[in-house]
Each structure stands twice: as C-alpha cells, then as structure tokens.
C-alpha positions in Angstrom: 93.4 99.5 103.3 95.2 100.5 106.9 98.1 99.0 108.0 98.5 98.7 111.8 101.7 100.4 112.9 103.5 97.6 114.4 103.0 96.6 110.3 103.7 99.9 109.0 107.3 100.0 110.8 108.0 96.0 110.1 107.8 97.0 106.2 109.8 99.9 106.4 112.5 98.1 108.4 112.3 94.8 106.1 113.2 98.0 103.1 115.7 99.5 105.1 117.5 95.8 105.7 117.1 95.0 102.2 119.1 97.9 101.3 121.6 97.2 103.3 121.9 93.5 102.4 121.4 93.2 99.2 124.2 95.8 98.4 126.8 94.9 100.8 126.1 91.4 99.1 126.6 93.0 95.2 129.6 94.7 96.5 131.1 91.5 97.7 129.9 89.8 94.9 131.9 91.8 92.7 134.8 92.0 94.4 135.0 87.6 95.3 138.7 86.5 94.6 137.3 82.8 95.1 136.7 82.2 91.0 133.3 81.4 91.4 131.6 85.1 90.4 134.5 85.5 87.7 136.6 83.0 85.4 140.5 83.2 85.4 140.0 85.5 82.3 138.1 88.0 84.6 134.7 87.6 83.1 131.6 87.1 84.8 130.4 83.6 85.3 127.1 82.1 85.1 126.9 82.2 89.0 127.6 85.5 88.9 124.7 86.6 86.5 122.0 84.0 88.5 123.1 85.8 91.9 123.9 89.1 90.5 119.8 88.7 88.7 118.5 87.6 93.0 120.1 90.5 94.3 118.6 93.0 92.6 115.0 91.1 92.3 115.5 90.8 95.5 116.6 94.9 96.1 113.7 96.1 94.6 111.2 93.9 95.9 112.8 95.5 99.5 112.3 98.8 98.0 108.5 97.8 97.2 107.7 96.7 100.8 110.1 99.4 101.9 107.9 102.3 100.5 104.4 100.5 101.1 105.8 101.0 105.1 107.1 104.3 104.3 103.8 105.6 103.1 101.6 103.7 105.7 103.7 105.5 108.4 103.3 108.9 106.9 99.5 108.0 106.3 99.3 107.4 110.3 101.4 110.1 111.3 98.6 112.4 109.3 95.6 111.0 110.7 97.0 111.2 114.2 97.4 114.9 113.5 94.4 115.3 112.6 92.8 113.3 115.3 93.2 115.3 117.8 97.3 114.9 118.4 96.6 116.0 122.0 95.9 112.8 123.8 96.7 113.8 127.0 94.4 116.8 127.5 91.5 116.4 125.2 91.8 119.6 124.1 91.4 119.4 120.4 88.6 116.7 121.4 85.8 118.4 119.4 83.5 116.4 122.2 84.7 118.4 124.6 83.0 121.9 124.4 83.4 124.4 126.7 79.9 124.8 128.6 78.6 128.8 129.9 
C-alpha cells in the first residue's frame, strides 16, 4: 500500500505531536499539587493510574502512526530517486535517448 505524501507527512506530524503532548502531559501529571493525581499521603490515586494508563496508550499509538509516516516518507523519498530525481531536465528520463 502507498500513502500519498500529503498522508505520509500528516502521520509523521500526528507522531511528532503525540510526543510532545502526551509527555508534557505525564510531566505535569506528575508534578499536579491539586490532590487529584496524588492523596495527602503522596501516593498515586486512582485518577492518576486511569490517566497515567491514556497517556501512554495514547504515546505509543502516536509512535505507531508516527513511524508508519516516517517510513512512508522515506519509501517516497526512494522512489523519487529512483524515478528520475531530475524533473526539470529529463535527463535521467530513460525515454529520452540521445538520437545520431
């Protein structure tokens, strides 16, 4: 299966963003003052566990779609290589011979 590359970039940016979500919302998670991700004992409460358990489904379900754009881009990026790369002057064109 090909991925278009307005697709190919979408995925990799939805990784990228997951990244960067989902760990800036673990790190705050685990620091929250508020008493709701950790009793006055400081142990983890049952809304820390249920977020704590979305975050990281949710992190490497990102990473997934992440790395199914990450491979679809290099896949492209090879068969444009190979392709003929040249666009502009058709001179890797194999239908263009040179004529005696």
């Amino acid at each position: 299966m090909r991925l278009s590359r307005t697709a190919s970039w979408f995925l990799l940016a939805f990784g990228v963003w997951s990244w960067f979500i989902w760990v800036s919302f673990v790190r705050n998670l685990w620091k929250n003052g508020s008493g709701l991700a950790f009793d006055a004992a400081g142990d983890p409460t049952s809304y820390f566990w249920v977020h704590l358990t979305l975050a990281v489904t949710s992190f490497l379900l990102g990473t997934a779609v992440g790395l199914i754009g990450l491979r679809s881009v290099l896949a492209l990026r090879r068969s444009s290589r190979t392709d003929g790369g040249d666009r502009a002057g058709g001179a890797n064109r194999p239908d263009r011979g040179t004529s005696a």
